[in-house]
N, C-alpha and C positions, 0 to 999 in steps of 0.2 A: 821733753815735753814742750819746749818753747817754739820747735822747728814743725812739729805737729799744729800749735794752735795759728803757726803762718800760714802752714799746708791745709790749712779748714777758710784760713779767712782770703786765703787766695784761691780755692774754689767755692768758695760762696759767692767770692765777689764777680767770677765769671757765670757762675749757674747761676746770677740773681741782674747779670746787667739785663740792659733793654733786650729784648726778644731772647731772655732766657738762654744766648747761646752757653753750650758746652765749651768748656775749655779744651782746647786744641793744643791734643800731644804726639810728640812726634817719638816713639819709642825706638832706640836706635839698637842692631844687635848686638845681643851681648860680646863680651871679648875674654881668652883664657889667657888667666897670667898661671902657666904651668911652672912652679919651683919642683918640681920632684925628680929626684932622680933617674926615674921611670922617661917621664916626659926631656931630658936632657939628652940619654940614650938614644931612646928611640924616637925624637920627635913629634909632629903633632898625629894625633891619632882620628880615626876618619867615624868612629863613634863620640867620640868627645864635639867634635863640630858638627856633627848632628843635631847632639843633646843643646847644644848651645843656641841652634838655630830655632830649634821646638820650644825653649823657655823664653827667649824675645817672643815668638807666635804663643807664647801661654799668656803671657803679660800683654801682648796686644787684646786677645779676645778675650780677658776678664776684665782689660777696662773699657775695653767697648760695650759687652755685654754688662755692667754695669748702669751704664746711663748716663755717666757720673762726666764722662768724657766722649770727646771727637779724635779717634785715631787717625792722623794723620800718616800717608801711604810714605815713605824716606825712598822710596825707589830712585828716585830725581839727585836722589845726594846719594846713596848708601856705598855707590863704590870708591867717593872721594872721600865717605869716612873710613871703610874699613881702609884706606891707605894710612890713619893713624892709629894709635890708641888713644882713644877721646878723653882717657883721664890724663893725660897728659901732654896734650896739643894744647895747653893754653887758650881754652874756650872754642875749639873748632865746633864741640859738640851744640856750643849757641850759635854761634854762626850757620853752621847749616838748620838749626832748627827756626832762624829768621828768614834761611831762603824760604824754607816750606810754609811760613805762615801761622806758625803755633805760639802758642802760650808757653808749654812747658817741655823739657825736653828729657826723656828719662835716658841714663845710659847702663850698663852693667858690669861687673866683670864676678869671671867662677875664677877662685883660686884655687889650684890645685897643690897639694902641700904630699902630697901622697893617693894613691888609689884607694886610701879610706880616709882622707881628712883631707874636705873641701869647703870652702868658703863661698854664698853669692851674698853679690851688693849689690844695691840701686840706687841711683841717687837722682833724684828732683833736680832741676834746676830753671829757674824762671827765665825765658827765653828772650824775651825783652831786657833784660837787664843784667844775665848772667848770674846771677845769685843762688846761691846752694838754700834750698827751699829745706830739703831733708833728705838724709841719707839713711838706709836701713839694711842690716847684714842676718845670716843667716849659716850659723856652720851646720854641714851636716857629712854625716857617713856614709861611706860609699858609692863609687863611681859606677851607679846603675842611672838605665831611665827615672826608675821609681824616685831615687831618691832625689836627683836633681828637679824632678814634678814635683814632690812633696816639700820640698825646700823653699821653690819658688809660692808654690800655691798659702805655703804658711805665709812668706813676707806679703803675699794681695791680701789673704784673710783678715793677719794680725797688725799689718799696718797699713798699707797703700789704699786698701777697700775698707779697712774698719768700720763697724758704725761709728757716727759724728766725726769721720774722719775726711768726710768730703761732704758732696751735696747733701742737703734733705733725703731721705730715703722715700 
């Protein structure tokens, strides 16, 4: 609850500075940490990095559509990040969200534990300072479109877009 009432007062404080701008985030795409035995065998699979690339582009256009936020484009950075995995480059993921200009920097990653037991997570991070704002996870069942939409669309509903969990509505 504590990382929530940050995440409310750090976009209050940019939906309410001078000229109302929106907090600028830079959504970076998600990343699979495949453990399964499945994904071991037979490596990466060419619907999985689909699905991956369609939940970064879910998460851009609900917080755009939103209001709440200014999407910023990662084109300029995206191929020097996918050369890491951004949870564990030791803040590379702030670093390029300070080339581009933003506030906040979201990253993700789907864990895949098996082709019915998958994990997504997001996490916040304050771009200016590197600080983990909030982090939110989300298991769910099976390796279809449906369920990796419905997974992601639950974490914007139930926390990232909550009411009172960002701007004024």
């Amino acid at each position: 609850m504590q990382t929530l009432s940050r995440l409310i007062a750090l976009i209050l404080a940019f939906s309410t500075a001078a000229h109302a701008e929106l907090a600028k985030v830079a959504i970076f795409d998600l990343e699979l940490v495949d453990t399964s035995l499945q994904g071991e065998v037979d490596g990466p699979r060419a619907d999985e990095e689909r699905r991956l690339r369609e939940t970064g582009d879910q998460v851009r256009k609900a917080l755009t559509e939103s209001g709440r936020f200014a999407v910023i484009d990662i084109a300029p950075v995206r191929a020097a990040a996918q050369e890491h995995h951004l949870q564990s480059c030791g803040g590379c993921d702030v670093k390029y969200a300070q080339q581009l200009g933003a506030d906040l920097a979201i990253t993700g990653v789907v864990q895949k534990v098996s082709n019915l037991i998958l994990n997504i997570k997001l996490y916040v991070r304050e771009a200016h300072t590197g600080r983990l704002v909030t982090a939110m996870s989300a298991d769910f069942r099976g390796n279809t479109d449906e369920s990796w939409s419905r997974a992601t669309s639950y974490l914007l509903r139930n926390r990232l877009l909550a009411p009172g969990y960002g701007a004024p509505q």
